[in-house]
TIFI-919349 format. One record per residue (C-alpha): x, y, z; residue in three letters; chain. Coordinates in nm, 3 decimals. Layout:
// TIFI-919349
        x        y        z   aa  ch
        X        Y        Z  ALA   A
...
END
This chain:
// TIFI-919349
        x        y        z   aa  ch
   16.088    6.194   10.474  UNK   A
   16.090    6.275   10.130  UNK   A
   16.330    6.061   10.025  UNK   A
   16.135    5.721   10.198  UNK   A
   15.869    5.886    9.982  UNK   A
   16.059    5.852    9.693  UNK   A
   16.146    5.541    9.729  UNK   A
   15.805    5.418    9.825  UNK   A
   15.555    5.675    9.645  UNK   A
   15.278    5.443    9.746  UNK   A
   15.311    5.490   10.105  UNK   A
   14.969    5.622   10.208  UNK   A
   15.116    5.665   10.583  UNK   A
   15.436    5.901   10.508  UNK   A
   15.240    6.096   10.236  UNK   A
   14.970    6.168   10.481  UNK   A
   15.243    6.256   10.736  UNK   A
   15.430    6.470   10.500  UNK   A
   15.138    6.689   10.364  UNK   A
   15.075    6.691   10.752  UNK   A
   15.370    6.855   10.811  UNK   A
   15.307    7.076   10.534  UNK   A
   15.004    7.202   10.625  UNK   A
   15.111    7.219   11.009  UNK   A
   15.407    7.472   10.830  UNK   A
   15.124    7.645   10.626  UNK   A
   15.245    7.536   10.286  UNK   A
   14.854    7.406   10.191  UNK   A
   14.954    7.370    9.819  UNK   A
   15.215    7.170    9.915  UNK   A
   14.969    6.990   10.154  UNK   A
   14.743    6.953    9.928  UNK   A
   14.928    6.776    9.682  UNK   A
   15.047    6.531    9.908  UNK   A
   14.683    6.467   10.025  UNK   A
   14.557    6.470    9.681  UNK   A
   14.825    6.198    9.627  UNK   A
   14.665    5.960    9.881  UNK   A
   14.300    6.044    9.805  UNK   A
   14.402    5.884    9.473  UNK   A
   14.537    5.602    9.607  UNK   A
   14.274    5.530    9.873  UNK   A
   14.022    5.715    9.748  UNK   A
   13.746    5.559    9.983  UNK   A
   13.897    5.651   10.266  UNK   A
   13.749    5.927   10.492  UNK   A
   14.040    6.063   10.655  UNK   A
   14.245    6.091   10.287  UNK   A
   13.950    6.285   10.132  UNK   A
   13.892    6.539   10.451  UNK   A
   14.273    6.616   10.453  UNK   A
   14.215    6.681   10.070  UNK   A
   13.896    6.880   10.119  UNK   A
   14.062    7.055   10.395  UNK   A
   14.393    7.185   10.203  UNK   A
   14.175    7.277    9.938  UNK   A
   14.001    7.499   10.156  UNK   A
   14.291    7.652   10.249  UNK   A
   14.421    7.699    9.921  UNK   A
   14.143    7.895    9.811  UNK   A
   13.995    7.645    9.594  UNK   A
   13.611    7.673    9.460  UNK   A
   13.433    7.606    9.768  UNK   A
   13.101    7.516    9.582  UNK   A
   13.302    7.200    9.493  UNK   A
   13.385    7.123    9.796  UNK   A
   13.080    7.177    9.949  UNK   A
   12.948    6.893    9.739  UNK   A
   13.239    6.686    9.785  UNK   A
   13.145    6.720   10.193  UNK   A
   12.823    6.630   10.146  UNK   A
   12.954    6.318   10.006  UNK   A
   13.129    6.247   10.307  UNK   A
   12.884    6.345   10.523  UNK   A
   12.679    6.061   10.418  UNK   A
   12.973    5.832   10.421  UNK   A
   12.963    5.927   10.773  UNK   A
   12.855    6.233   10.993  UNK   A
   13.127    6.296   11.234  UNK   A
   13.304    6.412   10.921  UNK   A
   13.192    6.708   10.928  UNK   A
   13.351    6.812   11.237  UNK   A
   13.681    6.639   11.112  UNK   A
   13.691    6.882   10.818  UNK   A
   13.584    7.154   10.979  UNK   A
   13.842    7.132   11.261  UNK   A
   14.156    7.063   11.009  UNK   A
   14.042    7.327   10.764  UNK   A
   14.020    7.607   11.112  UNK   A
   14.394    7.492   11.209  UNK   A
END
């Protein structure tokens, strides 16, 4: 996977599926750069910024930061909320 990636570093799909992996494995800085990688290219995307939020989380990051950034998604849309919540508990 990693080398698809580095031949096409702007492919949202096997980034998201690599820091999936990675996190899956319990690597979350790995994770989260990978997810911080797509937030960054899609950053309006929902699903790219709770991945982010959530390997943050698990990485120990300041959580007053990400509290905020949830409450931005929150009012992107509600059922966020669980989405985070359930990828930052696996």
């Amino acid at each position: 996977m990693v080398n698809i990636i580095s031949k096409h570093p702007d492919d949202t799909v096997n980034l998201t599926n690599l820091g999936g992996l990675y996190f899956s494995r319990g690597d979350y800085v790995s994770a989260k750069t990978q997810f911080g990688i797509v937030h960054k290219l899609i950053p309006d995307d929902i699903i790219a910024h709770s991945n982010f939020l959530s390997a943050q989380v698990m990485t120990g990051d300041h959580s007053e930061e990400i509290l905020q950034e949830l409450k931005i998604l929150i009012k992107k849309d509600d059922s966020v909320a669980n989405l985070f919540l359930t990828n930052a508990k696996l």
